[in-house]
C-alpha positions in Angstrom: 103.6 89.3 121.9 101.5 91.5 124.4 102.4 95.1 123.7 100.9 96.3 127.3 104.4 94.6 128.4 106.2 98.2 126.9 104.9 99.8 129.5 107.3 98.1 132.1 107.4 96.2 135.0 106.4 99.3 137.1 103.0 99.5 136.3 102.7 95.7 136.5 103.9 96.0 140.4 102.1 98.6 141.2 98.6 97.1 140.3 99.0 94.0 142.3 98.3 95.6 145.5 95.0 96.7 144.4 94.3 93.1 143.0 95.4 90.8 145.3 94.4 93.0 148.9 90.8 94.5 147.6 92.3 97.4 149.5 91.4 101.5 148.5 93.5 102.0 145.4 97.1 103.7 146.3 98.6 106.3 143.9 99.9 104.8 141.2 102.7 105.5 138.7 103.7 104.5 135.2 106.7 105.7 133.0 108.6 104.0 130.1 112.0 104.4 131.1 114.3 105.6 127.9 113.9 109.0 126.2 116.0 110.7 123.9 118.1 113.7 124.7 115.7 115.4 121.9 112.8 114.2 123.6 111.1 114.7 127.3 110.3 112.0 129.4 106.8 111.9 131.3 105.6 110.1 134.4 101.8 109.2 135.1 99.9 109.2 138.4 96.5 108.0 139.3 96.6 110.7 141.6 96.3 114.3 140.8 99.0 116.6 141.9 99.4 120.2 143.0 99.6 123.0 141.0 102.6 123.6 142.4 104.3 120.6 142.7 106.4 120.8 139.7 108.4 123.3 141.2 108.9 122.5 144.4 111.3 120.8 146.9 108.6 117.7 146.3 109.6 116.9 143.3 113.3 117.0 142.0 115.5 114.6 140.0 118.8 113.3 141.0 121.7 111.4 138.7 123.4 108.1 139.2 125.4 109.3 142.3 122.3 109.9 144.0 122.7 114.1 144.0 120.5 116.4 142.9 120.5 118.0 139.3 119.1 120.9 137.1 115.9 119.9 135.0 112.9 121.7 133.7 110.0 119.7 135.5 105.9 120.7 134.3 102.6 119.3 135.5 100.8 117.9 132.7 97.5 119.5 131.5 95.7 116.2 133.0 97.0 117.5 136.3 98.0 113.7 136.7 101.8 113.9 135.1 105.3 115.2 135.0 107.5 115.5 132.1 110.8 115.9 132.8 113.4 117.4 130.0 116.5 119.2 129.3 118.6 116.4 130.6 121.8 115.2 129.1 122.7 111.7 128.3 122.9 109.3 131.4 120.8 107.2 134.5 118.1 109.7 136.7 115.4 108.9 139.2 112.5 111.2 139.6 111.7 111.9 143.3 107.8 112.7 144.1 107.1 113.1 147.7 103.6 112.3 149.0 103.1 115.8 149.4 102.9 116.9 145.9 99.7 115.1 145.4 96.6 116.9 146.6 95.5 114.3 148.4 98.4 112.9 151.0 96.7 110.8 152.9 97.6 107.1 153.7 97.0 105.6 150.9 99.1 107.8 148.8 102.8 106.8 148.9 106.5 108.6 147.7 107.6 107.7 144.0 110.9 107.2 142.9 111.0 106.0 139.0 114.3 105.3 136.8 114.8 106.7 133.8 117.5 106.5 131.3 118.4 109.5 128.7 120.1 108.1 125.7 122.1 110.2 122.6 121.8 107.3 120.3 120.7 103.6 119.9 123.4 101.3 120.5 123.6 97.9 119.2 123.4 94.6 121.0 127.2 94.0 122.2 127.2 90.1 122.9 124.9 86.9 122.3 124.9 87.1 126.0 123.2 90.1 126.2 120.8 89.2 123.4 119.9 85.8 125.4 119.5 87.7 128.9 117.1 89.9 127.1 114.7 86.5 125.9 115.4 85.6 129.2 114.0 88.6 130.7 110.6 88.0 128.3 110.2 84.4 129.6 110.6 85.5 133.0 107.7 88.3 132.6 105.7 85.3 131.0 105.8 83.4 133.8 105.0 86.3 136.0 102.1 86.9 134.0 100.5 83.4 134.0 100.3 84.0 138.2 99.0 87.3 137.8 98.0 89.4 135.6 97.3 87.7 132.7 94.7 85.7 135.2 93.4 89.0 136.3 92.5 91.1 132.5 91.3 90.3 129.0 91.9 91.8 126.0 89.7 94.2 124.2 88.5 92.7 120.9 90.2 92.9 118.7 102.0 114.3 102.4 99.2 113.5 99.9 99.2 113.0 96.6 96.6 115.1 94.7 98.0 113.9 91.5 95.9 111.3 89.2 97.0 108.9 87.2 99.1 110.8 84.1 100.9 109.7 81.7 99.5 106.7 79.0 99.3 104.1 81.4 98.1 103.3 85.0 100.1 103.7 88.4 100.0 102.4 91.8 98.1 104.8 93.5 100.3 105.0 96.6 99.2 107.5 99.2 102.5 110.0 99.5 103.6 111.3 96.2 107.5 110.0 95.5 107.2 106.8 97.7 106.3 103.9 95.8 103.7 100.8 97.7 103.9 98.0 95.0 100.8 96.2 94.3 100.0 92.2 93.0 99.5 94.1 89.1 102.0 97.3 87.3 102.2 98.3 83.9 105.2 99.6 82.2 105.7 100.3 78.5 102.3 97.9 77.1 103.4 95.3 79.3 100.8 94.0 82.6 102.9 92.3 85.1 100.3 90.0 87.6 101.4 88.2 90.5 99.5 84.6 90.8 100.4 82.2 93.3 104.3 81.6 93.3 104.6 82.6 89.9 104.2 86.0 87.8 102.5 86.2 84.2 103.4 89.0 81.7 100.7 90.2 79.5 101.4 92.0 76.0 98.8 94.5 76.3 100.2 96.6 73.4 97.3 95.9 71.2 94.5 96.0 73.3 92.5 93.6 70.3 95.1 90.8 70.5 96.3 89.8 74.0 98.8 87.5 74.4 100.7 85.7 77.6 103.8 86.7 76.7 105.5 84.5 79.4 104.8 83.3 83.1 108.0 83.4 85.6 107.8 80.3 87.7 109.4 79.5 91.3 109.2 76.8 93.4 106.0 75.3 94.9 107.1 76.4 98.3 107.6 80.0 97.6 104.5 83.1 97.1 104.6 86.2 95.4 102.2 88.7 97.3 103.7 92.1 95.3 105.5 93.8 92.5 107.1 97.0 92.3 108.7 98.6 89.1 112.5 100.9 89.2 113.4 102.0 85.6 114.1 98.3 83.9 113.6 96.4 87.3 110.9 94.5 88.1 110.7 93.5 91.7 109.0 90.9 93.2 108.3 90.6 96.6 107.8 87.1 97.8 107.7 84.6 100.7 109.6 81.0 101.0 109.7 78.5 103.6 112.7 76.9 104.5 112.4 73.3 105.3 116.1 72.4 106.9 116.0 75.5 109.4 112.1 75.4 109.6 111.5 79.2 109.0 110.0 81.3 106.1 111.7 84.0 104.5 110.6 87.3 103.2 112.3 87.7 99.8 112.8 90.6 97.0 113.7 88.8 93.7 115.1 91.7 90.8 114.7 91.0 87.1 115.7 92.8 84.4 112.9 93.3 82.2 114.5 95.4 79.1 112.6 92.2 76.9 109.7 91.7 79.0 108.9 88.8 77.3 112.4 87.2 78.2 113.0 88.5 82.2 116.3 88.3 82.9 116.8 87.4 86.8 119.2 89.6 88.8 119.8 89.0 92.3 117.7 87.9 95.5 117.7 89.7 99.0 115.3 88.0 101.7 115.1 88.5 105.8 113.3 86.1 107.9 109.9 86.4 109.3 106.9 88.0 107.8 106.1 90.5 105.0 104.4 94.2 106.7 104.7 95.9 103.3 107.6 97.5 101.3 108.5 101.0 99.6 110.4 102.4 96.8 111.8 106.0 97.0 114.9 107.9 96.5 116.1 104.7 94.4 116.0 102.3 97.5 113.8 99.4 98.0 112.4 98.8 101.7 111.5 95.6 103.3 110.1 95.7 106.2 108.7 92.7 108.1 108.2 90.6 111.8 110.3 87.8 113.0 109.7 86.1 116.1 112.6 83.8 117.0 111.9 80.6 119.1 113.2 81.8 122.1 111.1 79.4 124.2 113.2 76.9 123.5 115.7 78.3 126.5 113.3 77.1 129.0 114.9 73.4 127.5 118.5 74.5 128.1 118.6 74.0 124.1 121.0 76.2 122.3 119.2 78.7 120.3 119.9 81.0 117.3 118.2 84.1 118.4 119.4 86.4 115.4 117.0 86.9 112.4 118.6 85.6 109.3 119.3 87.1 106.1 120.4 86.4 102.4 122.0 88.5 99.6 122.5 86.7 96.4 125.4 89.1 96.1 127.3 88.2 99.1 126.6 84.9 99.6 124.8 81.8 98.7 124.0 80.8 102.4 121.8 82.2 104.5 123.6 83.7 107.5 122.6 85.3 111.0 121.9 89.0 111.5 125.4 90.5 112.7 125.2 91.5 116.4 126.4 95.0 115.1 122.9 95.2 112.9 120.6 94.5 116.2 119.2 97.2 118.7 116.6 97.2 121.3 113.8 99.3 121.1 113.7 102.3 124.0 110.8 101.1 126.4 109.9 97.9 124.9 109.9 94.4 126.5 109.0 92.2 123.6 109.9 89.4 121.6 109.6 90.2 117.9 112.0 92.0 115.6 111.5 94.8 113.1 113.5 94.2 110.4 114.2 96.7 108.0 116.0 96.0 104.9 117.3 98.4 102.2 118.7 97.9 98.7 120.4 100.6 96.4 118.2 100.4 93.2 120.2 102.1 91.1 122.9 101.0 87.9 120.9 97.3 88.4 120.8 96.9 91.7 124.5 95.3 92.4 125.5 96.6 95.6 124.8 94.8 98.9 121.5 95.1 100.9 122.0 96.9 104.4 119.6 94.7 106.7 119.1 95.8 110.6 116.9 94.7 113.1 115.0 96.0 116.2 113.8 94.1 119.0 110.1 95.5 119.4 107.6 94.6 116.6 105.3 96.6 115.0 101.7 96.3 113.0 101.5 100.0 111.3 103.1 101.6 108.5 104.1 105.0 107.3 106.5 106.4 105.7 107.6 109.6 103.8 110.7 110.4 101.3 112.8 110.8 104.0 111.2 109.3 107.5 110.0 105.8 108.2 106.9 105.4 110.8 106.4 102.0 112.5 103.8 101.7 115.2 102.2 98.9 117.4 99.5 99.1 120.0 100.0 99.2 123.8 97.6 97.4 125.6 97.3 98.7 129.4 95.1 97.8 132.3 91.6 98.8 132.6 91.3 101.3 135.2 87.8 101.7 135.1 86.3 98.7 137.0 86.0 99.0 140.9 89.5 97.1 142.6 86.8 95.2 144.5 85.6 93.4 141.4 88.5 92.7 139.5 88.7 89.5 140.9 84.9 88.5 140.2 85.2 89.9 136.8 88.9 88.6 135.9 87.9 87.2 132.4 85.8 90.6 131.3 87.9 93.5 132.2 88.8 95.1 128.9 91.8 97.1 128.3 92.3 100.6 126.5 94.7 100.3 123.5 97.5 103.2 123.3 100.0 103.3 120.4 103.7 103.4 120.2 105.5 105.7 117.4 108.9 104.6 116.3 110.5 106.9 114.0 113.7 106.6 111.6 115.4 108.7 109.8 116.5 107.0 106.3 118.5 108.1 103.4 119.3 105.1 100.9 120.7 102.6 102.6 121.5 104.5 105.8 118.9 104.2 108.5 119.0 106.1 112.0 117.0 105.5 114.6 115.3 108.9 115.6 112.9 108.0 118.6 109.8 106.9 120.1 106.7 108.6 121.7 103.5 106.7 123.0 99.7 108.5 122.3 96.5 107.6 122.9 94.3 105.2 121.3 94.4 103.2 118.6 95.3 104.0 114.5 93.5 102.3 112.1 95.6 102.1 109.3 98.7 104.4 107.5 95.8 106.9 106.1 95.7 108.0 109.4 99.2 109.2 109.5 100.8 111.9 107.8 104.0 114.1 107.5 103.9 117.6 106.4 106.7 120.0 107.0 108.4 118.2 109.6 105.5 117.1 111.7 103.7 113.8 111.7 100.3 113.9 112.3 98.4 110.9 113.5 94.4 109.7 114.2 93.4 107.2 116.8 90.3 106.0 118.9 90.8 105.3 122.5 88.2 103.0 124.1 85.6 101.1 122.8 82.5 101.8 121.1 80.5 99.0 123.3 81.9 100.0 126.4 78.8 102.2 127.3 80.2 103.5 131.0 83.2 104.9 129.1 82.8 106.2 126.0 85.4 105.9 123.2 86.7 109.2 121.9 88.8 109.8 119.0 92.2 112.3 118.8 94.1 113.7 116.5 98.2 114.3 117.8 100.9 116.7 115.9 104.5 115.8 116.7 107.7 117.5 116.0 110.4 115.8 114.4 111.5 115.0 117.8 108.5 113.1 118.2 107.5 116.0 121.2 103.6 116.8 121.0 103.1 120.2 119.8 99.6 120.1 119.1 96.2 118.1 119.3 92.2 117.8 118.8 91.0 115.4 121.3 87.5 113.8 122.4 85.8 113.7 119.1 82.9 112.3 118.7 82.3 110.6 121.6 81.1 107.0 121.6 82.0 106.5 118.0 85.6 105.3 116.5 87.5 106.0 113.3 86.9 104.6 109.9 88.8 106.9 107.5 91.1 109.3 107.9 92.9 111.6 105.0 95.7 114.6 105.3 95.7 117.4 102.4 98.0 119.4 102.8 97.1 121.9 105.8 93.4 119.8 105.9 92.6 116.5 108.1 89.7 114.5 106.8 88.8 112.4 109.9 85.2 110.1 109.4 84.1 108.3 112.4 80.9 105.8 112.9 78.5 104.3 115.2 74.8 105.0 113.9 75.4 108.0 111.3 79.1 109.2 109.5 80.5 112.4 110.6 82.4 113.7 108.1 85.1 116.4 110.4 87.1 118.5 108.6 90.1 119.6 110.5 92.4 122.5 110.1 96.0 121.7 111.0 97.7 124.6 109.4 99.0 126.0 112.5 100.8 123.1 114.3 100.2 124.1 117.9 96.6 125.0 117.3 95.0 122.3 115.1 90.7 123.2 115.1 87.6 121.5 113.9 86.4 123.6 110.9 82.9 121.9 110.1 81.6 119.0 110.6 79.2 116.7 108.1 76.1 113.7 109.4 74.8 111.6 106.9 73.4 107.3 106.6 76.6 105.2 106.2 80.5 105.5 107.0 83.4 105.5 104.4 86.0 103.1 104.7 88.1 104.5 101.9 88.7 108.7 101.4 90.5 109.8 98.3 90.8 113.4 97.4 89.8 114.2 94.0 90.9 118.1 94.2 91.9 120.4 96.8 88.4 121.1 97.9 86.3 117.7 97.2 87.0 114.1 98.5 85.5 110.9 97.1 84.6 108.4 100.0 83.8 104.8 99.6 82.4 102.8 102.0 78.3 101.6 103.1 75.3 102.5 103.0 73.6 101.6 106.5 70.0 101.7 108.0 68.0 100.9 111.6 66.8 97.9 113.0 65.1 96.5 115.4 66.8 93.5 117.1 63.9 91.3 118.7 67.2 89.6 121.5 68.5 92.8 122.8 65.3 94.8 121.9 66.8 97.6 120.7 67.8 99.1 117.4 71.1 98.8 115.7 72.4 99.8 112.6 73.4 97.4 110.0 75.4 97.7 106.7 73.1 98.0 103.3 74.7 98.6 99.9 77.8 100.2 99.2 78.5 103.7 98.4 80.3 105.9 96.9 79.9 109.7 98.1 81.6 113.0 96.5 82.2 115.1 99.4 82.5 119.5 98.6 84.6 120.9 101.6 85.1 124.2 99.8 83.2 125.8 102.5 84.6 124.2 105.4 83.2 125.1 108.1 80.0 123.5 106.4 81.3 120.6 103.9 78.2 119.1 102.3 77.6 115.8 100.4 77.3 116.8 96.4 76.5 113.6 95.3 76.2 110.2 96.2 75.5 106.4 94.6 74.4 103.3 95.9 76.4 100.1 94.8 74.4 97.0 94.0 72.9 95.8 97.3 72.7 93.9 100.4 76.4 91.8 100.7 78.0 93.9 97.7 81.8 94.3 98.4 84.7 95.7 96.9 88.1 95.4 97.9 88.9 99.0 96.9 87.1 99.3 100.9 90.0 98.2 102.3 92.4 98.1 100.1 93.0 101.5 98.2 95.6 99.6 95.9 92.1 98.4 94.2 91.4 102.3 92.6 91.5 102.7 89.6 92.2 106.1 88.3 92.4 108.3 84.8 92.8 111.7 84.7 92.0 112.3 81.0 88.7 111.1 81.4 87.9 111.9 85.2 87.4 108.0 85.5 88.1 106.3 88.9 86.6 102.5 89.2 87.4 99.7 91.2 86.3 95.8 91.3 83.3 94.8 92.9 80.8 91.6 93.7 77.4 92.6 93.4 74.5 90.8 95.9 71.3 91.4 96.7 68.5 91.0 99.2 66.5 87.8 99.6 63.7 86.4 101.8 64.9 87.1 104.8 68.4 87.8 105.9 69.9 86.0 102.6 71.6 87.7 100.1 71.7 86.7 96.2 74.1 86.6 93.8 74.2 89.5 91.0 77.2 89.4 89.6 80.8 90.1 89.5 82.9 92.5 87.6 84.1 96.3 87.8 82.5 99.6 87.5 83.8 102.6 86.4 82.7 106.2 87.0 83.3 109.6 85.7 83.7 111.9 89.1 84.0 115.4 88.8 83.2 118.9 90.8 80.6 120.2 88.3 78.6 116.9 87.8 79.4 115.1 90.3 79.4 111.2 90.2 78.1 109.5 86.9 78.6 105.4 86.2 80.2 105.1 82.6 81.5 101.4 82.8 79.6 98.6 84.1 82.0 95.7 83.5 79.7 93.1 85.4 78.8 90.0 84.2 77.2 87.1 86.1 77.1 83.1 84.1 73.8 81.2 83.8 74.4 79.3 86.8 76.4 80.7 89.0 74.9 80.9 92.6 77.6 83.2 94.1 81.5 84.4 92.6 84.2 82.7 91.3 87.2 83.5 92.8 89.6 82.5 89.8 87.7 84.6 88.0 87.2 88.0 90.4 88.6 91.0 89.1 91.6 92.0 91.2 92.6 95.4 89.7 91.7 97.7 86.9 94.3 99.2 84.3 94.5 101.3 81.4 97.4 101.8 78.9 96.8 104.6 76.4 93.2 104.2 74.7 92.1 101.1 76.8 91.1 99.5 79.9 91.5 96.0 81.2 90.4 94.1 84.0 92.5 91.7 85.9 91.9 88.6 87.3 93.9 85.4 88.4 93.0 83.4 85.2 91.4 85.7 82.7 92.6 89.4 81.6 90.3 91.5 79.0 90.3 94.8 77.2 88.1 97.4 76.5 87.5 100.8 74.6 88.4 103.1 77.2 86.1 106.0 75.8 82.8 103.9 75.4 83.9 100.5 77.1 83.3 98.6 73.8 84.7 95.2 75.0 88.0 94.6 72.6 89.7 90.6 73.7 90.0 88.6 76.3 93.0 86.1 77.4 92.6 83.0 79.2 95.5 82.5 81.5 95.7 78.5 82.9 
């Protein structure tokens, strides 16, 4: 579903003069129209206002009765908003005569926006409600079709310093205490793989004799896509399509593996819709996923089962609709998908009953901390910088700037409260560019886009309270360029962005209010992946890249090369400096530790972090040839810097390009060896000298 539809039918309404009349454009206004009482609520204007106007008889707010009341009212810094707070719970409308803007002339007309100030999220009361609300989407659809959607395009598309300790290898999960899951864990000697619907155990407790200890099983028509570990439970997180209700199921299946070679199987818990991801902390498992109902079906008068269903092998053995009592609608969003968000109570075995509730307003991003969950999805608005006059002309071209949406929940266990939502600007690339520290969440997003050379995209960096109330920000960075890593340390932001070289920005965010740009690093390349290796050095992984010239457009661009892996020394930083640096194989080498970080391997004993890689080179031409597949391992430190120890690639005698049944997904170790895993074939090796030990075939 289109997320530029959260910003309400008012802006919708008020662009259609300018599209349909060719006429000078009027002053405009947008606002989303629920805040908490914790939070302000802000109005935009294309028109700047006075200095002045804030406080005076041209703008004031008045309550459902139509009189007058007492709120703190400020111009925005962009001279082009009000936000409106200190409001207690009920209906407003924000009065802006035509003379608070500084230009009053006649094509600048009086505002008055609704607004709503809510204490808490209430649930849906009736299936009437829930149905006028999919009715209300359908209508907008149809609205769209005439209008808008014929007039704009869419744009194309706490850290944990802590290594792996211990005798055997961890997730390596970006906030210490919150557990990610990945497709391979160890526990106790044991390598537990997820492979198709099925998951094989691997005796690993003598690295010179592997042996399949015993593959779970399930049904052709299920998946397993992750496994997480809780004391003796093993959970597997899996997907299963239902063929009598037509609809697939996101489900957590909990064995007991006290005998690893003889799981015992516990209990099932599943929501519909898709997987987003899951996490483990305080001894609670999280699912949290999309579901997008078939509301359409209401245009055919059919009778529809708009709640998301669930199933909880310890309530029932049928799968049952989403209590009305367990759904809410998002503040200030008009969508059809649901969040769902289901948590289990890990502890004593798992046996009490899952707490599953769901949110009408979906979301894409991920983040979450010990004690707050972070969903966000992008807001897709407008594009205000093409001449009213041509809109028209150029319906089909017009691209749009992204915003993103923050929706914040407070959790403990199995009790989840809704906390809030804020909007900022831009886009975030992934949950590395999110952060909680002391109570704030920080956040990293471009706005614009890189090939839109009239307006260049610029990249920000937003501190929130626990409110979700901006307290802080670093804005316009790098100008024409957009994220590709982000990482938080502590009272540090590590922000690289990329068009033709990679700065490397260190940011100081120590002092909430005040967040600065300490130094700033250019080098060849960009890194897709940063990982801190101490307090004051980060790893980065990413590409190598180089100039060309392109004979069509006649111009030079900048195209990827090998990989690479840099060691980054921010001790100093207001200059941080590259120490050291490798090149990766060559032209068309890959990893998926690039974009996936679940992919590192780590070892603290040794200094060793590695990952699994496919190794090309270049050819006549633009071709690439095959090298080899495998993993590499390298010792990283401060003194020496980076220094390959491992190189576990191997390429057969005929092999053109790689074998995916054999492609090393992960790396492990368990005490004094390492073993690479792949979807049919697992081996061990010395981890001091990488002497190769067995290997298992796994059919």
């Amino acid at each position: 579903m289109k997320k530029w539809m959260s910003i309400g039918l008012i802006a919708v309404l008020a662009l259609l003069p300018a599209l349909l009349f060719f006429i000078a454009p009027k002053s405009e206004a947008k606002a989303t129209n629920t805040v908490f009482v914790t939070q302000s609520w802000q109005a935009l204007f294309s028109k700047e206002l006075k200095a002045n106007s804030a406080t005076s008889d041209d703008v004031y707010v008045t309550n459902s009765e139509g009189n007058k009341v007492s709120a703190t009212i400020t111009l925005g810094s962009d001279k082009k908003s009000l936000i409106v707070s200190d409001l207690k719970a009920g209906s407003y409308k924000l009065h802006v005569k035509k003379l608070a803007f500084v230009q009053s002339g006649l094509n600048t007309k009086a505002h008055s926006l609704d607004f709503t100030v809510i204490e808490k999220l209430e649930a849906v009361t009736s299936k009437k409600e829930l149905q006028q609300y999919f009715e209300a989407i359908l209508a907008q659809e149809v609205s769209e079709s005439r209008s808008v959607i014929e007039t704009f395009a869419l744009e194309d598309s706490a850290v944990n310093l802590k290594n792996s300790a211990g005798g055997e290898s961890t997730t390596n999960n970006q906030v210490e205490g919150v557990e990610e899951g990945d497709v391979v864990v160890v526990k106790n000697g044991t390598i537990y793989t997820a492979k198709d619907s099925g998951i094989d155990v691997i005796d690993a407790t003598d690295p010179e004799n592997l042996k399949l200890a015993t593959s779970l099983k399930l049904t052709e028509n299920r998946s397993i896509s992750k496994l997480a570990l809780y004391d003796d439970l093993l959970i597997a997180i899996g997907n299963e399509y239902l063929q009598k209700e037509g609809t697939s199921m996101t489900i957590a299946y909990f064995y007991d593996i006290t005998n690893p070679s003889d799981p015992r199987y516990v209990r099932k818990v599943a929501q519909e819709g898709s997987l987003q991801d899951i996490r483990v902390t305080n001894d609670t498992l999280y699912l949290i996923g999309n579901m997008h109902p078939n509301y359409w079906m209401l245009r055919e008068g059919k009778n529809v089962d708009l709640q998301p269903k669930t199933y909880d092998s310890k309530v029932s053995n049928t799968y049952e609709s989403l209590p009305l009592s367990k759904i809410s609608i998002l503040p200030n969003t008009l969508d059809s998908t649901y969040s769902l968000i289901t948590a289990v109570d890990l502890k004593d075995g798992a046996k009490t009953s899952a707490n599953t509730k769901g949110y009408l307003g979906g979301s894409s991003g991920l983040y979450m901390s010990e004690g707050a969950l972070y969903l966000t999805t992008p807001v897709y608005q407008p594009s205000a910088s093409i001449n009213a006059n041509k809109r028209t002309m150029d319906a089909m071209w017009v691209p749009r700037a992204v915003d993103t949406q923050v929706f914040k929940w407070g959790v403990k266990g199995t009790t989840m409260n809704f906390m809030g939502t804020t909007e900022v600007k831009g886009a975030v690339l992934n949950q590395y560019s999110m952060d909680e520290h002391n109570g704030h969440f920080r956040i990293v997003t471009t706005e614009g886009n890189t090939r839109d050379e009239k307006a260049l995209s610029r990249n920000h960096l937003f501190i929130l309270d626990k409110n979700l109330q901006q307290v802080g920000a670093v804005t316009d960075l790098a100008p024409g360029e957009k994220v590709y890593s982000a990482r938080f340390m502590g009272d540090k932001a590590y922000v690289v962005t990329f068009k033709e070289v990679d700065p490397l920005f260190v940011i100081d965010v120590a002092d909430p209010t005040k967040p600065t740009v300490l130094g700033e690093l250019k080098i060849p390349g960009f890194s897709n992946y940063l990982h801190p290796l101490d307090e004051t050095h980060l790893i980065g992984i990413g590409y190598d890249t180089e100039q060309r010239y392109e004979g069509y457009s006649r111009r030079n661009i900048t195209v990827t090369t090998n990989m690479k892996m840099s060691l980054f020394d921010v001790s100093d930083f207001k200059n941080p400096k590259e120490q050291s640096s490798v090149k990766i194989g060559g032209k068309g080498s890959h990893s998926e530790v690039q974009y996936n970080p679940k992919a590192l391997f780590r070892n603290s004993s040794y200094n060793y972090y590695g990952f699994p890689v496919v190794l090309y080179g270049a050819g006549k031409g633009d071709d690439v040839v095959y090298h080899g597949q495998g993993a590499q391992i390298y010792e990283i430190t401060a003194e020496n810097g980076i220094i390959l120890k491992g190189n576990l690639v191997s390429k057969g005698k005929n092999d053109q390009y790689e074998d995916w049944e054999n492609l090393v997904q992960r790396v492990v170790y368990v005490n004094d060896a390492l073993y690479t895993i792949a979807r049919n074939e697992v081996k061990s090796y010395q981890l001091s000298d990488f002497t190769p030990l067995d290997t298992l075939t796994i059919k």
